[in-house]
N, CA, C and O atoms as a printed pandas DataFrame, in Angstrom:
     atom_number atom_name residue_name chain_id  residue_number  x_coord  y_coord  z_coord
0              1         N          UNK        A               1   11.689  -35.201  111.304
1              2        CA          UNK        A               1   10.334  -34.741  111.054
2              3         C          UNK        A               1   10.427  -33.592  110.059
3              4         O          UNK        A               1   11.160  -32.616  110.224
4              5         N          UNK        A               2    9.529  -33.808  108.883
5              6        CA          UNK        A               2    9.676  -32.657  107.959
6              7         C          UNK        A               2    8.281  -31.888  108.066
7              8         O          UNK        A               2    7.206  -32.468  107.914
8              9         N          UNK        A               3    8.412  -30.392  108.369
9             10        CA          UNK        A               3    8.057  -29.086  108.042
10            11         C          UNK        A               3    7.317  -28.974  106.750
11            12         O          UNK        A               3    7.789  -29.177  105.632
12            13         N          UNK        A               4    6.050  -28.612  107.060
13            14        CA          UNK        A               4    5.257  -28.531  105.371
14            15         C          UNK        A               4    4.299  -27.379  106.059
15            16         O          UNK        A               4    3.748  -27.352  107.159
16            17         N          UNK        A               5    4.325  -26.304  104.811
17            18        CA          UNK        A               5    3.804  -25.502  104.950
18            19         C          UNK        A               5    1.973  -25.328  104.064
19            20         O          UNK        A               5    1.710  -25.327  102.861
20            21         N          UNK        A               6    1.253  -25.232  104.995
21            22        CA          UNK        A               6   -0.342  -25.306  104.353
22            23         C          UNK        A               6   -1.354  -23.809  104.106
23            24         O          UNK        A               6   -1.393  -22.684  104.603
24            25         N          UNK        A               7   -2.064  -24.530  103.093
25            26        CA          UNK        A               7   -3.144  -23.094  103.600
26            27         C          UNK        A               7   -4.192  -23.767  104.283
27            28         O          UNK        A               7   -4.284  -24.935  103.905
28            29         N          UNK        A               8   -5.267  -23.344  105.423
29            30        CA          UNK        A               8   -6.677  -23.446  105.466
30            31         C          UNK        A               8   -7.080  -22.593  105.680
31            32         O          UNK        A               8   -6.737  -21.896  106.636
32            33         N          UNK        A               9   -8.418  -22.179  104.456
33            34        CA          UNK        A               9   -8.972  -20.949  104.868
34            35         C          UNK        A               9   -8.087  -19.289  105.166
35            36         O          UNK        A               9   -8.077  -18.349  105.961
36            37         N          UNK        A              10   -7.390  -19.800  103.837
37            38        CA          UNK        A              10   -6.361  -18.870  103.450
38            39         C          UNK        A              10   -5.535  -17.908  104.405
39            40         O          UNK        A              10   -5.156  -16.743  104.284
40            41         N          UNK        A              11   -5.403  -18.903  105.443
41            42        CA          UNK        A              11   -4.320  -18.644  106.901
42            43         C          UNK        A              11   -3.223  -20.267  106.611
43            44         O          UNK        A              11   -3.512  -21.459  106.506
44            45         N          UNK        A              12   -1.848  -19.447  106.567
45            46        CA          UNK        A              12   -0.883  -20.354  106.474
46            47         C          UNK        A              12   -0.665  -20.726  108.136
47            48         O          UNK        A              12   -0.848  -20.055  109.152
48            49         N          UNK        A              13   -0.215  -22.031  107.926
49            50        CA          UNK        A              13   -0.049  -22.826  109.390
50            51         C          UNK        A              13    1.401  -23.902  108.289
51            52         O          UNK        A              13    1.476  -24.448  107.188
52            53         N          UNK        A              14    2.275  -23.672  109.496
53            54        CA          UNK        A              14    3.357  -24.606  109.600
54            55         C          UNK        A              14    3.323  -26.100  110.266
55            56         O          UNK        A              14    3.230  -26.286  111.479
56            57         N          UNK        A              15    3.403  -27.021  109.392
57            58        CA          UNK        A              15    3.065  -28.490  109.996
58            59         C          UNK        A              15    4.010  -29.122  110.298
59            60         O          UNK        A              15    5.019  -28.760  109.694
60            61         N          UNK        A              16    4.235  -30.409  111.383
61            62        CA          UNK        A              16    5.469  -31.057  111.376
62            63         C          UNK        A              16    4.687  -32.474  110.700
63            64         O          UNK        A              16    3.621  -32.808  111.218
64            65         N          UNK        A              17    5.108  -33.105  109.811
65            66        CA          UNK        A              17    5.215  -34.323  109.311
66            67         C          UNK        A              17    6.043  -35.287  109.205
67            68         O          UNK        A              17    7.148  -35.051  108.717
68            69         N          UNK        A              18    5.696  -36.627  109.644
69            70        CA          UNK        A              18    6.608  -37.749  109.422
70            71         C          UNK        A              18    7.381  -37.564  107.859
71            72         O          UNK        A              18    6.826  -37.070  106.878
72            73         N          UNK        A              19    8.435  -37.956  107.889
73            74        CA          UNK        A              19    8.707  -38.532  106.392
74            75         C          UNK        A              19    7.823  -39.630  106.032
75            76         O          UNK        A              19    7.507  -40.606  106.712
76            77         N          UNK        A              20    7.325  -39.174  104.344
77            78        CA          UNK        A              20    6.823  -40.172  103.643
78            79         C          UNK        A              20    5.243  -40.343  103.704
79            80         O          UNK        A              20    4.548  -41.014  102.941
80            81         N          UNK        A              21    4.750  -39.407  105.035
81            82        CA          UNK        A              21    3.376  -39.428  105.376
82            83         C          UNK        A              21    2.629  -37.919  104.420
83            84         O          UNK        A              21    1.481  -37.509  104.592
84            85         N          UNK        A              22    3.749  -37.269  103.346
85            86        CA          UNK        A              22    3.390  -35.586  103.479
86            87         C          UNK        A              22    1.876  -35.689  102.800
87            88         O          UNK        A              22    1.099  -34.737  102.858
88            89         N          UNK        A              23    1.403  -37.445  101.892
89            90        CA          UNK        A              23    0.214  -37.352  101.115
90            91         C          UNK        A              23   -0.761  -37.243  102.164
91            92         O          UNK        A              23   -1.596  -36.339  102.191
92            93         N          UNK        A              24   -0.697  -37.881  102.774
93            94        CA          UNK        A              24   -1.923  -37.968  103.837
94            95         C          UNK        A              24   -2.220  -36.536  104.890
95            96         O          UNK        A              24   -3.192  -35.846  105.196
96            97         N          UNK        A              25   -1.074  -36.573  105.139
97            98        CA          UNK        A              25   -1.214  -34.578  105.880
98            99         C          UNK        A              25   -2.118  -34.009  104.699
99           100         O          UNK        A              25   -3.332  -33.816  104.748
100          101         N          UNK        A              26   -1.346  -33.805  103.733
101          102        CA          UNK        A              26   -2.189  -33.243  102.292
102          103         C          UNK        A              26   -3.394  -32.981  102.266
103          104         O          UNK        A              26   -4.016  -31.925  102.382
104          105         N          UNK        A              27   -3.909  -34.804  101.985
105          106        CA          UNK        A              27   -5.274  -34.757  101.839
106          107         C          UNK        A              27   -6.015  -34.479  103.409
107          108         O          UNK        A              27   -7.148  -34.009  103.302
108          109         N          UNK        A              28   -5.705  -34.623  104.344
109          110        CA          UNK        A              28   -6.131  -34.291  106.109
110          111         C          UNK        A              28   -5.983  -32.609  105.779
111          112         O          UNK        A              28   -6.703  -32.070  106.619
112          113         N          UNK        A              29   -5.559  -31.892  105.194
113          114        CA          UNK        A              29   -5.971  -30.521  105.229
114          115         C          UNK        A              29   -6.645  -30.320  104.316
115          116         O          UNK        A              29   -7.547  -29.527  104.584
116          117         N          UNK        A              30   -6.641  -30.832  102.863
117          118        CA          UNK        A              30   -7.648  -30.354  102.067
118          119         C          UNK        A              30   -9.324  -30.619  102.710
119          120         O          UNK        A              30  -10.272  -29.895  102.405
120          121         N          UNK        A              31   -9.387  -31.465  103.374
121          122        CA          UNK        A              31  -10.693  -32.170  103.996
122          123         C          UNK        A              31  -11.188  -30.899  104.932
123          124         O          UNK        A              31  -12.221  -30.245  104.791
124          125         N          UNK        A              32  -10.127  -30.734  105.954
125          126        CA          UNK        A              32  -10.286  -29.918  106.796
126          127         C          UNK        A              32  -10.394  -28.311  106.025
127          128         O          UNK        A              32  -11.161  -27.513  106.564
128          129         N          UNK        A              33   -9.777  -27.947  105.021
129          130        CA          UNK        A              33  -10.394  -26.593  104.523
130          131         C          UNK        A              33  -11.369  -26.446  103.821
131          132         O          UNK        A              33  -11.932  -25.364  103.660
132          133         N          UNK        A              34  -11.809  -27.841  103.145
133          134        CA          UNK        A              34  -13.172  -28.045  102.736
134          135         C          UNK        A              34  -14.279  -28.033  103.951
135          136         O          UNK        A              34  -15.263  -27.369  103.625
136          137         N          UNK        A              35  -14.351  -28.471  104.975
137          138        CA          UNK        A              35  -15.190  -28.150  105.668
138          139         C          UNK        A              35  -15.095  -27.139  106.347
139          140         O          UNK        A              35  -16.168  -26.842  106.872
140          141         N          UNK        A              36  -14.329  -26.515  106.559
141          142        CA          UNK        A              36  -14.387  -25.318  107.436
142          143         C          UNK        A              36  -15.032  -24.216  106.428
143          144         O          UNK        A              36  -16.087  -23.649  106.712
144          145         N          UNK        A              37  -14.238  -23.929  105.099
145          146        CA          UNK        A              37  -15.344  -22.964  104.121
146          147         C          UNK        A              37  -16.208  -23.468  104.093
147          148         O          UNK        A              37  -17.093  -22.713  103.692
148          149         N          UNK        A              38  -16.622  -24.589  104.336
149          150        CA          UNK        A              38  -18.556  -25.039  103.556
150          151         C          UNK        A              38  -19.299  -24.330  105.089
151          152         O          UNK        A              38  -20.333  -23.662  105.070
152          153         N          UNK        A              39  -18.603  -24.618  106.195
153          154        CA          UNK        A              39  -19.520  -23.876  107.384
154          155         C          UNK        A              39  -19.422  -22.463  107.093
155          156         O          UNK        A              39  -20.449  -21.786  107.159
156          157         N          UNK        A              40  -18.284  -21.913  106.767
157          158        CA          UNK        A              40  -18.059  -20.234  107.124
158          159         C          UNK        A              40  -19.022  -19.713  105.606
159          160         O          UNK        A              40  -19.348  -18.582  105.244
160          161         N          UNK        A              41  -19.272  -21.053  104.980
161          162        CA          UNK        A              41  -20.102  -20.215  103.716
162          163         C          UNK        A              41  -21.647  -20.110  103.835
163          164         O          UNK        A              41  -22.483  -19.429  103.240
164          165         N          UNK        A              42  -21.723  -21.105  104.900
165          166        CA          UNK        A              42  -23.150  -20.831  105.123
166          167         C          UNK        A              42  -23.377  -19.953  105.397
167          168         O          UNK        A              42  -24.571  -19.697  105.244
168          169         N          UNK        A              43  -22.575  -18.905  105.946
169          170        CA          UNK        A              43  -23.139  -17.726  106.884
170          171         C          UNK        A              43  -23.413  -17.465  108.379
171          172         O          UNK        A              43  -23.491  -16.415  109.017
172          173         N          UNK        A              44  -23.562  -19.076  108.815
173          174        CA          UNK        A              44  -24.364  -18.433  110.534
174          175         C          UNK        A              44  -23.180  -18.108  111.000
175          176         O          UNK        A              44  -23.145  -16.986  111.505
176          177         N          UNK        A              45  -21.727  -18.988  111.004
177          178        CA          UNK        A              45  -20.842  -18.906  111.967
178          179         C          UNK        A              45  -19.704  -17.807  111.355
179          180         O          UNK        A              45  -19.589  -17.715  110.133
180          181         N          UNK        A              46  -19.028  -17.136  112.085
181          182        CA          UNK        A              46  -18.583  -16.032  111.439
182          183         C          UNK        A              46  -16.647  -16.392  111.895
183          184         O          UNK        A              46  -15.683  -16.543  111.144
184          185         N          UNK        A              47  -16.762  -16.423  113.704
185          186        CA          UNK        A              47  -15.749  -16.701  113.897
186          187         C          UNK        A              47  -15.080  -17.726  113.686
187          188         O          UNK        A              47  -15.773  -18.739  113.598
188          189         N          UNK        A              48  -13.644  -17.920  113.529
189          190        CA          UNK        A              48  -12.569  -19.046  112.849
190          191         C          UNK        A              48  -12.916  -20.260  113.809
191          192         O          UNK        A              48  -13.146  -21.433  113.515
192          193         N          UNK        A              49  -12.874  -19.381  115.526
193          194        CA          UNK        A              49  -12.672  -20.539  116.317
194          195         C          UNK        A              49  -13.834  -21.121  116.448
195          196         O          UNK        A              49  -13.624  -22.223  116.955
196          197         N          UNK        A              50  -15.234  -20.925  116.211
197          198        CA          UNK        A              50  -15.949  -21.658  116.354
198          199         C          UNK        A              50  -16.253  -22.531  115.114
199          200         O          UNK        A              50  -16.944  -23.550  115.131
200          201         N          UNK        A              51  -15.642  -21.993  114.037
201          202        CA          UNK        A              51  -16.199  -22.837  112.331
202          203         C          UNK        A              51  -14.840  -24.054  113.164
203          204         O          UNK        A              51  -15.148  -25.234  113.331
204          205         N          UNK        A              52  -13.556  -23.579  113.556
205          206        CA          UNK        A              52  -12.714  -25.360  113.901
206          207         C          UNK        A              52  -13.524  -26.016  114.780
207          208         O          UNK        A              52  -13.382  -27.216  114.547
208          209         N          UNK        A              53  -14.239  -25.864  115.597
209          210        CA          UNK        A              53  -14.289  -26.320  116.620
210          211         C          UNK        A              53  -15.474  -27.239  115.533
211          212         O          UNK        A              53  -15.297  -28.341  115.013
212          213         N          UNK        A              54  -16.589  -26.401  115.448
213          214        CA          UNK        A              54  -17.628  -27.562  114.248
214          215         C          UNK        A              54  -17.038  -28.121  113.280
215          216         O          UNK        A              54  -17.672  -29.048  112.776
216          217         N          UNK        A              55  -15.752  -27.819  112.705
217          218        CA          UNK        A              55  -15.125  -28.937  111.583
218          219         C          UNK        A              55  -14.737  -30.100  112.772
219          220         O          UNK        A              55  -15.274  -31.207  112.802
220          221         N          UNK        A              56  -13.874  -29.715  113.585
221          222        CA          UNK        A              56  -13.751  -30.748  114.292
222          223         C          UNK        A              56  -14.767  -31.969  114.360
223          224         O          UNK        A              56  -14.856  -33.107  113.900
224          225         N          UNK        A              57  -15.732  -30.816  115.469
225          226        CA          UNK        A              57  -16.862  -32.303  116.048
226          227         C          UNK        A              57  -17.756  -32.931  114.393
227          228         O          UNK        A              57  -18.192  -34.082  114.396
228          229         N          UNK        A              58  -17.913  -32.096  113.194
229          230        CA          UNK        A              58  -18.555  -33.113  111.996
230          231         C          UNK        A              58  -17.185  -34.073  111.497
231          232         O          UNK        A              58  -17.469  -35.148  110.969
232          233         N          UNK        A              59  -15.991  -33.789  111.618
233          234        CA          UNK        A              59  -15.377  -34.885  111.489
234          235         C          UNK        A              59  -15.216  -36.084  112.157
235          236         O          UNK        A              59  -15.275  -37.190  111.619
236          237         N          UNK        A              60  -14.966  -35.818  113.597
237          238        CA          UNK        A              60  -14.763  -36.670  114.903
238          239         C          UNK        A              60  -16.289  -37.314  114.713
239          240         O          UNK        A              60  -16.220  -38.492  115.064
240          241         N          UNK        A              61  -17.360  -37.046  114.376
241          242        CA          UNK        A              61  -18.765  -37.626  114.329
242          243         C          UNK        A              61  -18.833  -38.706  113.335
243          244         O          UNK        A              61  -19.253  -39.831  113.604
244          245         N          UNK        A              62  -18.297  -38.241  111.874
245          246        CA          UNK        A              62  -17.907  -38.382  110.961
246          247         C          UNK        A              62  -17.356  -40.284  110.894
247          248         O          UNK        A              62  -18.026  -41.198  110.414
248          249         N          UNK        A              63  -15.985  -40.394  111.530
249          250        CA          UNK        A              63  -15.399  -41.383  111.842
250          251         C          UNK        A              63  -15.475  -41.982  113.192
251          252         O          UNK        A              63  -14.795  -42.966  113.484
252          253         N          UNK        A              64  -16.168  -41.496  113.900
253          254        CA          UNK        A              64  -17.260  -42.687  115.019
254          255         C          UNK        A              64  -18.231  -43.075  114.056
255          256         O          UNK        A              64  -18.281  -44.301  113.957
256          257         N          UNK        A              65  -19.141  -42.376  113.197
257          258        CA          UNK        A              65  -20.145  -43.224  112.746
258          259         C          UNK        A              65  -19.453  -44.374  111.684
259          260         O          UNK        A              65  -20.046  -45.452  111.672
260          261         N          UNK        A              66  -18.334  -44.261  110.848
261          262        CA          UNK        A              66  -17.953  -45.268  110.000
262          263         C          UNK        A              66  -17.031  -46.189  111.091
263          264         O          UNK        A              66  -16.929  -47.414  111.027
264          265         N          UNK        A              67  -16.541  -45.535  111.859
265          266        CA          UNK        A              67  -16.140  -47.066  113.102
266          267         C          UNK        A              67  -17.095  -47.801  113.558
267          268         O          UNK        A              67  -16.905  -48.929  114.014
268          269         N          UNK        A              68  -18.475  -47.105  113.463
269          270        CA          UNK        A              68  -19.325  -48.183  114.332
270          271         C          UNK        A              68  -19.814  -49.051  113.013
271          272         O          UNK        A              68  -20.045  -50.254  113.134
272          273         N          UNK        A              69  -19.944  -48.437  111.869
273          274        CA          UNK        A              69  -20.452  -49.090  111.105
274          275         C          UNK        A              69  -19.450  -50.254  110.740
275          276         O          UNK        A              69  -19.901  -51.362  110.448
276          277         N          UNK        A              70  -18.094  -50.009  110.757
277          278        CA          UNK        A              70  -17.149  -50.717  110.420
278          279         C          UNK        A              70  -17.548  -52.651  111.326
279          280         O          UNK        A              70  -17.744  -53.773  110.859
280          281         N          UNK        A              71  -17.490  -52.078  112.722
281          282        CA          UNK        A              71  -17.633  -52.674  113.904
282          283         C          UNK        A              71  -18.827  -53.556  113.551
283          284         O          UNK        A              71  -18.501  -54.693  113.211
284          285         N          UNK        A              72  -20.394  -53.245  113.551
285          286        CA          UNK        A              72  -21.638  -53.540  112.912
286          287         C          UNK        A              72  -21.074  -54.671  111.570
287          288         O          UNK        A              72  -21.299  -55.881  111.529
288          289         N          UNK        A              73  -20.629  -54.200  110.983
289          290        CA          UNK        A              73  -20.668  -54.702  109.799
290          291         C          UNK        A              73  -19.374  -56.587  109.889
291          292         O          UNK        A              73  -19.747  -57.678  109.457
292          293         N          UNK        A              74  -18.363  -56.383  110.375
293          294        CA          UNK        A              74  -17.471  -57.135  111.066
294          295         C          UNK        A              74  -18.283  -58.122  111.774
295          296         O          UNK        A              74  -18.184  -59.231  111.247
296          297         N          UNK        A              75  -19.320  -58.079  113.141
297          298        CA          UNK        A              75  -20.026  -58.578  113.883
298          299         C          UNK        A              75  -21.029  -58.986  113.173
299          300         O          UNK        A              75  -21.483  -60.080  113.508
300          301         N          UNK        A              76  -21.524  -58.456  112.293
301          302        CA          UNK        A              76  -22.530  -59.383  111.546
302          303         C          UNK        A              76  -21.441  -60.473  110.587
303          304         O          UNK        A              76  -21.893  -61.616  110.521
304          305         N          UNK        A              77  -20.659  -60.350  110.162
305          306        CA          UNK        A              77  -19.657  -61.118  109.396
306          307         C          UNK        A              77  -19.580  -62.444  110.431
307          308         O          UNK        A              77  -19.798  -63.581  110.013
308          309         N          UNK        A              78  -19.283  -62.188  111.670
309          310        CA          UNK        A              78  -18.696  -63.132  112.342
310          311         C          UNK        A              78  -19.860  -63.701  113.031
311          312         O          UNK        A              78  -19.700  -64.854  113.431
312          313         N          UNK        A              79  -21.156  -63.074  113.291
313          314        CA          UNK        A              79  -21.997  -63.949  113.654
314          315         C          UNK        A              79  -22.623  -64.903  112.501
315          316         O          UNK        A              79  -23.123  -65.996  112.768
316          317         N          UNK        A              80  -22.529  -64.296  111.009
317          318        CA          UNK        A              80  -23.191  -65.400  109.959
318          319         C          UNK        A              80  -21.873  -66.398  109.620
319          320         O          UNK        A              80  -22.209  -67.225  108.772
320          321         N          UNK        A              81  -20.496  -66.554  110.035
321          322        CA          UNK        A              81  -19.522  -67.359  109.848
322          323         C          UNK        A              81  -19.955  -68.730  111.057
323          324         O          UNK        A              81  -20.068  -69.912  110.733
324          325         N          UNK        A              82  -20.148  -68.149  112.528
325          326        CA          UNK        A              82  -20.681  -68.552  113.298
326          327         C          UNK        A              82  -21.985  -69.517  113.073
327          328         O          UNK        A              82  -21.997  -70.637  113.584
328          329         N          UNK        A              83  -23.058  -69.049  112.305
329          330        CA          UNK        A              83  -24.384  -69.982  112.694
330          331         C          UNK        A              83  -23.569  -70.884  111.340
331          332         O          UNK        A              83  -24.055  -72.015  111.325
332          333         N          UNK        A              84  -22.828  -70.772  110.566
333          334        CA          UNK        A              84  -22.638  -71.770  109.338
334          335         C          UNK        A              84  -21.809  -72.996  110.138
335          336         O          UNK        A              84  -21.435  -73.968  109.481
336          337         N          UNK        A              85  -21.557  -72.921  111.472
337          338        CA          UNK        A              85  -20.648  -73.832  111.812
338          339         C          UNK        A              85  -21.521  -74.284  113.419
339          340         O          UNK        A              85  -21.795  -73.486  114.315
340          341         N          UNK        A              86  -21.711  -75.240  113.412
341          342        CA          UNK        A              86  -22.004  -75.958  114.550
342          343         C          UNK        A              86  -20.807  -75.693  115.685
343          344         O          UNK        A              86  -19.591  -75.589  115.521
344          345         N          UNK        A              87  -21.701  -75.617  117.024
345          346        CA          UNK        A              87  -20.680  -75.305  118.170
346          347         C          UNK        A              87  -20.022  -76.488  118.171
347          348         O          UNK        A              87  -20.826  -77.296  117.706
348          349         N          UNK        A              88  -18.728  -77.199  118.504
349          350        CA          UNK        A              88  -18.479  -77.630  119.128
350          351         C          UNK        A              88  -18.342  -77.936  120.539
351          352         O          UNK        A              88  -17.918  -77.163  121.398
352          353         N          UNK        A              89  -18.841  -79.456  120.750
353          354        CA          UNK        A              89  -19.000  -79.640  122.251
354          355         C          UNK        A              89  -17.838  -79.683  123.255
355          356         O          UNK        A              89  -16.704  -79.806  122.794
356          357         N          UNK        A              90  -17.979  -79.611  124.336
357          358        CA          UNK        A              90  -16.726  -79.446  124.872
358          359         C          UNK        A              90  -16.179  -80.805  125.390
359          360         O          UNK        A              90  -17.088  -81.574  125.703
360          361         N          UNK        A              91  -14.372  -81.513  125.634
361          362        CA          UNK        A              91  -14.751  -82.322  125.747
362          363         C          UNK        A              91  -15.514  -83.524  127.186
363          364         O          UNK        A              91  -15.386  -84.732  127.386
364          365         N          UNK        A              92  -16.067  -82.734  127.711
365          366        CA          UNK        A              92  -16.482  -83.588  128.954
366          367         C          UNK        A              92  -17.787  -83.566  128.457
367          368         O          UNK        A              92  -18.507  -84.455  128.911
368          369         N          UNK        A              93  -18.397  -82.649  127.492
369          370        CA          UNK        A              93  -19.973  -83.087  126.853
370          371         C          UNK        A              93  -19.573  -83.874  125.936
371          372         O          UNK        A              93  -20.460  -84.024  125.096
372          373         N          UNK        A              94  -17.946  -84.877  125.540
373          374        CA          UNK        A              94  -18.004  -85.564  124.435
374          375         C          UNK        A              94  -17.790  -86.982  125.107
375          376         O          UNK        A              94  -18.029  -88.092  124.633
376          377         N          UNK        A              95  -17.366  -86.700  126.118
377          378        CA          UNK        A              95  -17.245  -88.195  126.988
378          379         C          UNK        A              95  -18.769  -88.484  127.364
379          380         O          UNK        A              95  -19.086  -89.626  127.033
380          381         N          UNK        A              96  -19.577  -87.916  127.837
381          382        CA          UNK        A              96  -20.781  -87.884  128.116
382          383         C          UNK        A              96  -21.734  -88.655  127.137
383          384         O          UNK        A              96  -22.414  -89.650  127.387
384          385         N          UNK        A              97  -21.604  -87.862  125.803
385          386        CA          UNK        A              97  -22.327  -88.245  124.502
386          387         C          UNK        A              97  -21.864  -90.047  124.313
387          388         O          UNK        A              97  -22.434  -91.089  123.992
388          389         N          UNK        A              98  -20.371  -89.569  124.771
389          390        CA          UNK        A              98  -19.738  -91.117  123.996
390          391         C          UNK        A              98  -20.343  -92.125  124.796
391          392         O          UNK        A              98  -20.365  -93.283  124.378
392          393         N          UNK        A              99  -20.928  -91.768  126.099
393          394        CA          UNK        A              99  -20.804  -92.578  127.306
394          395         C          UNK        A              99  -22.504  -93.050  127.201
395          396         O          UNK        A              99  -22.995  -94.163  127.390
396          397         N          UNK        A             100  -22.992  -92.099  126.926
397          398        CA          UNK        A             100  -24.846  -92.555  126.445
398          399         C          UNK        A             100  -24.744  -93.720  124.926
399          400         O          UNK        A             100  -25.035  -94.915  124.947
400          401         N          UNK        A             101  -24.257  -92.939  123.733
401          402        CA          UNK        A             101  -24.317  -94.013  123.013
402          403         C          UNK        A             101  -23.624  -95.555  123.613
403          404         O          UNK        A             101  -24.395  -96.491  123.402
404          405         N          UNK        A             102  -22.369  -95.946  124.287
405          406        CA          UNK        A             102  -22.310  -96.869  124.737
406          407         C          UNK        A             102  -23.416  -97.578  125.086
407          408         O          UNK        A             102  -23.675  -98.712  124.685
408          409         N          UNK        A             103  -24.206  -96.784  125.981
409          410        CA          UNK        A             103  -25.457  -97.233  127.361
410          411         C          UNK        A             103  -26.512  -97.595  126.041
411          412         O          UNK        A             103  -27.013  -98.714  125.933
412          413         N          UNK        A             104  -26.720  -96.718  125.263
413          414        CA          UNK        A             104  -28.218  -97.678  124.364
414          415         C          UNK        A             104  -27.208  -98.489  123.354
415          416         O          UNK        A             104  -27.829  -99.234  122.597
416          417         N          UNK        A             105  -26.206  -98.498  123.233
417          418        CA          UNK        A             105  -25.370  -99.910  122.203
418          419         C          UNK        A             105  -25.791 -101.192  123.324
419          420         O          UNK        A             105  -26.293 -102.248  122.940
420          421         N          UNK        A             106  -25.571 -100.965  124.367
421          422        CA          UNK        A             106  -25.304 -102.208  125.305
422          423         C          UNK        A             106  -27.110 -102.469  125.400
423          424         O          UNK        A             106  -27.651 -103.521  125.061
424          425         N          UNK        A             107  -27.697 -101.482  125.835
425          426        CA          UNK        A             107  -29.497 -101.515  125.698
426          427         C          UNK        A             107  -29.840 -102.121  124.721
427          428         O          UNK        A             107  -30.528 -103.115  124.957
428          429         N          UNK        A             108  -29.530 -101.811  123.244
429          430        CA          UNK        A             108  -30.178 -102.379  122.301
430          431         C          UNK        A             108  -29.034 -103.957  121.420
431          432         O          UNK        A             108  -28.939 -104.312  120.245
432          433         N          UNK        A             109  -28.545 -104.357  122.395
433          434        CA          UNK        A             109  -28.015 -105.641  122.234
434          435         C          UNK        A             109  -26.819 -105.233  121.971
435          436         O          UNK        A             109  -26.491 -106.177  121.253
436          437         N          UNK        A             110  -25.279 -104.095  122.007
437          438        CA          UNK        A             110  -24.733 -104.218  120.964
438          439         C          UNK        A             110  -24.130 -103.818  119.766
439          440         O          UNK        A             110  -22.982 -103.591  119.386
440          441         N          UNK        A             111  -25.807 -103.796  119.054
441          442        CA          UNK        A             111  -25.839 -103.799  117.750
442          443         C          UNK        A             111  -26.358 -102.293  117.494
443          444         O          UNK        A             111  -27.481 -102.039  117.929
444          445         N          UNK        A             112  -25.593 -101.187  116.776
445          446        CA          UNK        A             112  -26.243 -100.449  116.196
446          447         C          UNK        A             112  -27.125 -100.482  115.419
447          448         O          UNK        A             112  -26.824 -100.873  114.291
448          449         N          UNK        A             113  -28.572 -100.090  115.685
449          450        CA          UNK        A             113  -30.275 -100.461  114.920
450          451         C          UNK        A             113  -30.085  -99.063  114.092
451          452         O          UNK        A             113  -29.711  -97.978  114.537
452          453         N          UNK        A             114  -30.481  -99.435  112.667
453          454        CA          UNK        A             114  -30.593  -98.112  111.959
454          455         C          UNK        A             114  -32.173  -98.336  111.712
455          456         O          UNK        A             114  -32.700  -99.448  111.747
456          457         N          UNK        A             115  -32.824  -97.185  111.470
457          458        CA          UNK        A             115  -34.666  -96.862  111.784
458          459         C          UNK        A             115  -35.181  -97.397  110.328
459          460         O          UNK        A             115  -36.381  -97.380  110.053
C-alpha cells in the first residue's frame, strides 16, 4: 500500500493507497476540497467538522441519486426490451394450445380452414 500525501482545505492528511489507484484518490480529494471550500465559502458553516460532515452527506446524496437514476434508467431499458418480445408460453400452456388446435383440426374435418 502506497502513502500519498494531500492537501484539503489547506490541512495536509496522509493517505494509504492501493498501487496504481493514486489517479482516482487524486481526483476523490480534489472533489472533496472542492466541496468543502464551496461550503466554508459560503459563510454559514465555520467549523471543519461540520463543513466534512455536509461534504460528506452532498456527496453520499450525490451518488444515491445517480444510482437510482442509473437503476431507473436500466429498468426502463429492460422493460422496453421486454414489451418488444412476446412472453413465451410455458411448456404445459404449449401442450394445451397444441392440444386445442388438434380438437378444432379434428372439429373442422382435419383440414386446416384459412378465413
Amino acid at each position: 500500500m502506497k502513502q500519498i500525501e494531500v492537501q484539503i482545505m489547506q490541512q495536509s492528511y496522509l493517505l494509504g493507497c492501493p498501487e496504481g489507484r493514486e489517479a482516482r484518490l487524486l481526483e476523490a480529494v480534489e472533489r472533496v476540497d472542492t466541496a468543502m471550500t464551496r461550503i466554508r465559502d459560503a459563510g454559514k458553516v465555520r467549523s471543519r467538522e461540520r463543513i466534512a460532515v455536509l461534504t460528506a452527506l452532498n456527496i453520499a446524496f450525490d451518488l444515491a441519486d445517480r444510482e437510482a437514476n442509473d437503476l431507473s434508467a436500466a429498468a426502463q431499458a429492460a422493460a422496453a426490451e421486454h414489451a418488444q418480445q412476446p412472453p413465451a408460453d410455458p411448456p404445459e400452456h404449449q401442450q394445451q394450445i397444441a392440444a386445442l388446435l388438434q380438437r378444432l383440426d379434428d372439429a373442422l374435418g382435419g383440414t386446416p380452414q384459412n378465413p
